[in-house]
C-alpha positions, -999 to +999 in steps of 0.1 A: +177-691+297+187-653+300+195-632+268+234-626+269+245-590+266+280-575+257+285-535+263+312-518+248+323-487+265+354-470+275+341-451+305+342-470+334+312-454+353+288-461+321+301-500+323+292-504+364+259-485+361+243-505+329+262-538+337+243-536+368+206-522+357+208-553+329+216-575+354+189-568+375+164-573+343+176-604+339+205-600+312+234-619+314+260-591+309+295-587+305+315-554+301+348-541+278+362-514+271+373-518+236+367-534+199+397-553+208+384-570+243+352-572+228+364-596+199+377-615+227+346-618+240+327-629+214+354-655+198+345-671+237+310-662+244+286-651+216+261-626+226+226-619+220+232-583+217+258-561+216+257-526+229+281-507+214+296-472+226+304-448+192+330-431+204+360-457+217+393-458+214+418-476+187+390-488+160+358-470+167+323-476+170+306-468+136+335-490+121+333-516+145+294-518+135+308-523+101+330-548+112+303-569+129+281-568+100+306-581+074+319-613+094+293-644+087+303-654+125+283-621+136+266-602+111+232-621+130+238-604+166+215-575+173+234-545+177+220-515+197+242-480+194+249-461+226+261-426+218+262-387+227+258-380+188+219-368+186+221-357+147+199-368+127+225-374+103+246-396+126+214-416+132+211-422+103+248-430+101+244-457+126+219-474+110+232-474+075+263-489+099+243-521+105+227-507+140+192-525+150+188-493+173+204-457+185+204-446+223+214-412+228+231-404+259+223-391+286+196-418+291+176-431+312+185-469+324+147-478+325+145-465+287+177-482+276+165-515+295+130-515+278+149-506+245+164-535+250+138-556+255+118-544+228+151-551+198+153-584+213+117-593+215+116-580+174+147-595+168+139-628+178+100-625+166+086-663+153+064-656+123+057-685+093+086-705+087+082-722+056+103-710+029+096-689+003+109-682-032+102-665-056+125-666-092+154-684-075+157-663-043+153-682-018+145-676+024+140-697+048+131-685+081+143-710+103+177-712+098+179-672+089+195-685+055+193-661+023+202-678-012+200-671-050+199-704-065+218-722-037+242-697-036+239-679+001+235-637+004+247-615+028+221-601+050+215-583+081+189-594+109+163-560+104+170-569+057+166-604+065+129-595+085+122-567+059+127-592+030+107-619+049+075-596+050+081-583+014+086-620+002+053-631+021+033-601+010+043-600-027+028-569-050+009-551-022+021-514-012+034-502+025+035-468+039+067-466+060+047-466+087+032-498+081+068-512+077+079-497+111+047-515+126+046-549+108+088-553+107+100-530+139+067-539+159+046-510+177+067-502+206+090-491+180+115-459+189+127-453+154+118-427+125+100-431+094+129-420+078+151-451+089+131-476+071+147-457+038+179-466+049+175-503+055+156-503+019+190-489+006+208-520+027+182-546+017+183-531-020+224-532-017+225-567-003+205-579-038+218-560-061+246-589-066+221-612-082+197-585-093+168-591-071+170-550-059+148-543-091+119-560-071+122-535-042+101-508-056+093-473-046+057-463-050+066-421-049+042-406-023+031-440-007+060-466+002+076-497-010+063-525-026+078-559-034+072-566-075+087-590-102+071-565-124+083-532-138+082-503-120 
């Protein structure tokens, strides 16, 4: 079965060009040109991924991100930015926004298409799917499901895989580089400086039942996962 792909854009040109180079990879794609059309869409036909313009009229983008992240019907859809914004700083916005990845334009369709693939691929990546827990928090990798003594946490798809290597690699230290290579996978586009972001998320999303204290920065190295004290 084909991986189904919604785009988001309000320029016309950008929906016929990429509607057609992901059809011809092998995407099932549909195009709007709005947050508005595109809840449409999804009510009727739940994508794989969505990618998602910044700048569009009415309710933009970065808040749209938001939007996708805090609704339980499709915080779990990979969601790839598409934007002029090159910052660093709006990067970085995007991902703190709930973005799995950020395509600048102009770009090349090849790029975006392999881009793509390669989310998807890590998005979707079978590892061990037994359970784990570990003083009441709970994961369980087949059905994506995060709890604290039965009751269910909010987490996005790049926390949710973070947490899942942390939880099955308890005590030991990672450079940010290791992250990026064990959770992001090698052909990886994204900054070392990204992973401190979805730490933030990841540490935000357990805070609730205070499970962030095991997130631990080891200054100079990385992150660590620890029921001890820093």
């Amino acid at each position: 079965m084909s991986r189904s792909i919604l785009l988001v854009d309000d320029e016309a040109a950008i929906r016929e060009m990429v509607q057609h180079a992901l059809s011809r990879a092998g995407f099932d794609t549909r195009a709007v040109a709005d947050a508005v059309q595109a809840d449409r869409e999804i009510e009727r036909w739940p994508p794989d991924l969505v990618l998602l313009d910044w700048m569009l009229p009415g309710i933009g983008g970065l808040e749209y991100a938001r939007r996708l992240r805090r609704n339980d019907a499709t915080r779990n859809i990979t969601l790839n930015m598409l934007t002029a914004k090159c910052e660093e700083g709006d990067k970085l916005s995007g991902f703190e926004a709930g973005a799995d990845d950020y395509v600048v334009k102009p770009f090349s369709v090849k790029e975006l298409v392999a881009r793509i693939c390669a989310v998807l691929k890590r998005t979707t990546r079978v590892g061990d799917d037994d359970p784990i827990e570990i003083e009441g928090l709970r994961l369980d990798p087949t059905s994506h499901r995060l709890t604290c003594r039965d009751q269910p946490i909010r987490i996005a798809p790049t926390e949710f895989r973070m947490l899942h290597f942390f939880m099955g690699h308890p005590e030991r230290v990672f450079t940010r580089n290791q992250l990026l290579d064990r959770v992001w996978g090698r052909d990886v586009y994204i900054e070392e400086r990204t992973v401190d972001v979805h730490i933030r998320r990841l540490r935000k999303a357990l805070a609730g039942h205070g499970f962030d204290r095991f997130v631990q920065t080891v200054h100079g190295t990385g992150y660590r996962f620890s029921r001890h004290p820093e």
